[in-house]
N, C-alpha and C positions, 0 to 999 in steps of 0.2 A: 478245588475243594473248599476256599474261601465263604463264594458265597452259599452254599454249604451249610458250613459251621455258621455266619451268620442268619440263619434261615432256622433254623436248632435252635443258639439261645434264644430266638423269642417265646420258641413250643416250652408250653404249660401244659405236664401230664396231669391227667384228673385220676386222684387215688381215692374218693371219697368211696368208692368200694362197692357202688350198683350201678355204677358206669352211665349214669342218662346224663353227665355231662357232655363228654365225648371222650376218645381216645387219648384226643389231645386239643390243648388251641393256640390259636395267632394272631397279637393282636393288630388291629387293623392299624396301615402304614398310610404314609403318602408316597403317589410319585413324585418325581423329580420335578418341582413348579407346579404340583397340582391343585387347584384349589376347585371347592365346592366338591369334593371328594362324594361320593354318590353312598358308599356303602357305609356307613360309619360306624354300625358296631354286628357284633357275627358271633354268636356264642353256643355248640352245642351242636350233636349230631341227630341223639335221636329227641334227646330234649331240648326245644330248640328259640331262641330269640334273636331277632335281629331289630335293624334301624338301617332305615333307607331315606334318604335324606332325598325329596322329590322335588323340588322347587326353589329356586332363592331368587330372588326378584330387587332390584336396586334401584330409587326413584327419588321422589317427594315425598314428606308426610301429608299434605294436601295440598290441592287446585295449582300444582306445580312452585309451591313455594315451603315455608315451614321446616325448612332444612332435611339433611340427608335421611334418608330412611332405607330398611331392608326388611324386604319379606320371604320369612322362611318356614317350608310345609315339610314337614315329614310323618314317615307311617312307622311303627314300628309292631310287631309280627311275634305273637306267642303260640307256639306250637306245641301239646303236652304229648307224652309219651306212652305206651302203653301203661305202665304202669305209675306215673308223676303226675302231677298235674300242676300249672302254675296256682301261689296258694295268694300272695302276695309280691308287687313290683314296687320299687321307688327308682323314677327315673330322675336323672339332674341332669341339666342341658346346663351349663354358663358360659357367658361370652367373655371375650378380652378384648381391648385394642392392643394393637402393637405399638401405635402413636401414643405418647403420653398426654397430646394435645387434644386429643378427638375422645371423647365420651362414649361409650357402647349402654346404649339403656333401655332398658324393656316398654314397648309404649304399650302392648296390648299382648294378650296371649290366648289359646283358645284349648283346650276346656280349662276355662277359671271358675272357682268357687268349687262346689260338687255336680255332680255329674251321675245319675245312676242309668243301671239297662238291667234287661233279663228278671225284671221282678217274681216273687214267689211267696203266694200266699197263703198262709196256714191258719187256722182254726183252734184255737185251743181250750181245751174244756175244764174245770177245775169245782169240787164239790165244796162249798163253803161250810154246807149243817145247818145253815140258816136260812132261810127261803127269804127270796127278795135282798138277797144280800148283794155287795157287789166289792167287798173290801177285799175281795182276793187280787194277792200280785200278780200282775203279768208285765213284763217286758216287751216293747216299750211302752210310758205311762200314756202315751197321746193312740194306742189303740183301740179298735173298734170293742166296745165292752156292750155285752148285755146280759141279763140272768131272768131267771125262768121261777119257774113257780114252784118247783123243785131245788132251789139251793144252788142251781148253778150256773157257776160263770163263764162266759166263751169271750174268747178275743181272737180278733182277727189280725194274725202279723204281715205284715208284708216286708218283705228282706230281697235286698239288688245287691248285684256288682258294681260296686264303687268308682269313683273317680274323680279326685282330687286334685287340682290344682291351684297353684299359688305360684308369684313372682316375687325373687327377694333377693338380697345381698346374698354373695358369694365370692367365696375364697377368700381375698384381705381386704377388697374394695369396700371404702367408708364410709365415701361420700359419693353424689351423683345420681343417677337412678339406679332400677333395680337392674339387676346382670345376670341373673340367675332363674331358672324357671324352675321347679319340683314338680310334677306329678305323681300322685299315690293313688295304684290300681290295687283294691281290695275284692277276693274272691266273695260271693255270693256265703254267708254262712250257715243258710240251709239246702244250698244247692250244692250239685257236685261236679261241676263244670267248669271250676276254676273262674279265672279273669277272663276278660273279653279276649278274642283272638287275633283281633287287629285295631289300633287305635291310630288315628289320624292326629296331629295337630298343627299349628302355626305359632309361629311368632312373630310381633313385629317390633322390630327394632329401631332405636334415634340414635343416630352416630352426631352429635351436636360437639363442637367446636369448645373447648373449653374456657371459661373468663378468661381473659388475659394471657393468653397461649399462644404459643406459635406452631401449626401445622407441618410437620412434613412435607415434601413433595409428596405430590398424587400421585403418585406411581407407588409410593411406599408407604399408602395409608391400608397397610390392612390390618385385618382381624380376623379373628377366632375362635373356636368353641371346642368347649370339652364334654363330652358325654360318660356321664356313670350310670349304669344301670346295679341295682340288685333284687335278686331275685329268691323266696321264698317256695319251696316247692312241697307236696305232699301227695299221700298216697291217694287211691280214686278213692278206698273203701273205708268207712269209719270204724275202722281197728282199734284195738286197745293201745293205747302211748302214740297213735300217729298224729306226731308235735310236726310241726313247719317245721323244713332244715336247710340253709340256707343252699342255693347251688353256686359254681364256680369261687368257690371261696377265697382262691388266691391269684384271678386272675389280675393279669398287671393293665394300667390303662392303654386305650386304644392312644394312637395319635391325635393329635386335634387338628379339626379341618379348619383349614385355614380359606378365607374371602377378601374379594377387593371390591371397592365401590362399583369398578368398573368393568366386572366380570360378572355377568348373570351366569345363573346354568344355562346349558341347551336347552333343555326339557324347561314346557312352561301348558302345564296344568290347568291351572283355574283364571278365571279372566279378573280381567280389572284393570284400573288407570295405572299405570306405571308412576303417573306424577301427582296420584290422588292416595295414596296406598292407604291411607286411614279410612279412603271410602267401603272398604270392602270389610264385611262382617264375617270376623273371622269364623264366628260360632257356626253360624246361620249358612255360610256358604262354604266352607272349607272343614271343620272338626265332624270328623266320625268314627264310630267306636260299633263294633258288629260280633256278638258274639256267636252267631251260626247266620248263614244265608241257606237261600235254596235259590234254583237255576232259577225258577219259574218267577220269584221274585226279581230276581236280578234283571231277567229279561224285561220284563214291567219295567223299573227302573231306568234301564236302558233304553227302550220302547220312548219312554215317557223323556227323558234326557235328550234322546233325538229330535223328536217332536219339538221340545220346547229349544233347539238349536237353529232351528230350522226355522221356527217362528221368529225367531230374534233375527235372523238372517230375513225374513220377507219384509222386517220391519223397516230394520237398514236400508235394504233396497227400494221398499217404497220412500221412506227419509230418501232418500238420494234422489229418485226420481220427483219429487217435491220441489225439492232445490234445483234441479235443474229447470223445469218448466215454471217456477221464480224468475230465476235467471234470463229464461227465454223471455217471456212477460215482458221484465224489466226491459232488457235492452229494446223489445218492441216500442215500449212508449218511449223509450226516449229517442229512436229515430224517426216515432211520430212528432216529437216535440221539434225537432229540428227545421230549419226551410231546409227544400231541395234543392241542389243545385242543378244547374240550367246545363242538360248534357250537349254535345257539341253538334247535333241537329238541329236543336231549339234554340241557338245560338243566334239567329239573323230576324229572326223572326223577335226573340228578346232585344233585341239589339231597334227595330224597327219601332217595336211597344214604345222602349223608352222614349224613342225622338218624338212619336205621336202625344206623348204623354206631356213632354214638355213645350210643344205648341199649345196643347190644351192650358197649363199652366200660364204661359204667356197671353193666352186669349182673355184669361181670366182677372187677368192685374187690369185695373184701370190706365187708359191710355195717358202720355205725358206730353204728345205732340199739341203745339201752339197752337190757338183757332190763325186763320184770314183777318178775322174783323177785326181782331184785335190790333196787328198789325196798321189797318187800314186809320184807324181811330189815333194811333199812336201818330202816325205820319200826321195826319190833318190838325191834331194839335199841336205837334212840332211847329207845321208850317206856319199858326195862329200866334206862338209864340215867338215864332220870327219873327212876322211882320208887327206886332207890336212893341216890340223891342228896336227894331229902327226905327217904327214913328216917334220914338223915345228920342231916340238920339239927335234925326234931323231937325225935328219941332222942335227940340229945346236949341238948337243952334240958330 
């Protein structure tokens, strides 16, 4: 019965009294050592929110240097009721370290700044009493205005689904970068389809080393994230008094999923360098926000996604086949550069070249051998010099 009763005190009955919370709810736990926790937040039966945490990626900030980085994708999922609709979202993502030494800071986020979908344009007309006038208000002042030759004024408004983000300090963090991400999903306010009903987004993250600090072992560098969602809800129809009300009012927070540098998830999504992670644009290639599909688009999409897989695949392929017939090339010329060597048939026959060759060599040098004459010349004056060197001696005696 133990686990049990603790399975009970986490359920949070919803009494707010039209029941599109749920029966009841649970906030999201860990297992035991689990990290990159996949579900992380679950709110709501027939009115419904989630966050699925799809991706987290652990690398470089670029070209394999630039210090630690993390890349994390998630989708989160509004589903209205029959009768609720989502009116207003404010989601908080913030991160923590658990090292004191190691920095958690936001380098890039994706949708930052505003963001709108689902446009909806209206016309509106207004009699001023003055012909050629045009000093009637209309909201907002930067709309389409023009007036007629009858006194009146038309402006054309155009009004979207919102989508706001920003990166900033959270929780007690004072110094260092930002930790915290905020998005604000605002419904359409002449539309009646609420918020978008799937939004995508990323973060990227610098885990940097702090001045003068000492790191934990690597084994117990991790970190964390907390997730808060709240959520405003409203009826479909524009009824008298239907004010936004907030839903799950007293829910308690999820757990926070906890990461290690050197734990990717399984699951891996969207491409990119693991040791470049700043190359990849979060907006452009990862953020998407859909408030209705249709199959037939999808399949396009899909069609079109393959296609362009499949091309980057024949590109690779030929890249590789490139490089190898380099490679062949190369080695060719350099066993043309080479001499051959003299296989062992050709061996007597090289062997013979050479001797022939250094007769030639020897025929070539001027010969060193003494004439005859010379000899003969040398004697004949020896003998001259003899005999007048005796006649030397006897004649003087």
């Amino acid at each position: 019965m133990e686990p049990q009763s603790e399975y009970y005190s986490h359920t949070e009955f919803d009494l707010s009294g039209d029941g599109e919370g749920s029966s009841y709810r649970v906030p999201m736990r860990n297992l035991p050592n689990e990290l990159n926790r996949r579900e992380m937040f679950s709110r709501g039966e027939r009115f419904m929110a989630t966050a699925t945490l799809l991706e987290v990626v652990h690398g470089k900030m670029m070209d394999g240097s630039g210090g630690d980085a993390t890349r994390l994708v998630a989708a989160f999922c509004f589903i209205p009721s029959i009768k609720k609709r989502f009116e207003n979202v404010v989601i908080n993502w913030t991160f923590t370290s658990d090292d004191p030494a190691i920095d958690v800071a936001i380098e890039e986020i994706a949708p930052r700044g505003g963001w709108v979908a689902d446009p909806i344009t209206l016309k509106l007309e207004k009699t001023t009493g003055v012909k050629g006038s045009i000093g009637a208000s209309f909201p907002p002042a930067n709309a389409t205005v023009e007036a007629n030759h009858e006194g009146k004024v038309s402006k054309e408004l155009t009004y979207h689904t919102w989508v706001d983000g920003i990166s900033r300090m959270g929780g007690i963090k004072d110094s260092g970068g930002h930790n915290s991400v905020r998005w604000v999903l605002k419904a359409n306010p002449e539309g009646v389809d609420g918020i978008c009903r799937m939004l995508r987004v990323a973060v990227l993250l610098r885990r940097p080393i702090l001045p003068g600090k000492q790191p934990a072992r690597r084994e117990e560098q991790f970190f964390r994230s907390d997730l808060k969602i709240s959520v405003e809800k409203k009826g479909w129809w524009h009824l008298h008094k239907n004010e936004p009300e907030k839903a799950w009012k007293t829910s308690s927070p999820d757990e926070a999923v906890k990461y290690h540098p050197d734990t990717p998830s399984e699951a891996r999504f969207f491409s990119g360098d693991e040791n470049n992670l700043r190359a990849t644009n979060l907006a452009e290639e990862i953020m998407f926000m859909s408030m209705s599909e249709n199959f037939e688009d999808a399949t396009k999409r899909q069609e079109g996604k393959k296609a362009e897989v499949e091309e980057k695949k024949r590109r690779e392929e030929q890249k590789k086949k490139q490089r190898e017939e380099k490679r062949k090339a190369d080695e060719a010329k350099k066993v043309e550069g080479e001499p051959k060597a003299p296989s062992a048939a050709d061996a007597p026959a090289a062997t013979n070249s050479f001797a022939h060759g250094q007769g030639r060599e020897r025929d070539a040098l001027p010969s060193t051998q003494t004439p005859a004459w010379l000899y003969v010349a040398l004697g004949i004056l020896g003998m001259y010099a003899f005999q007048q060197l005796m006649k030397s001696w006897y004649g003087g005696s």
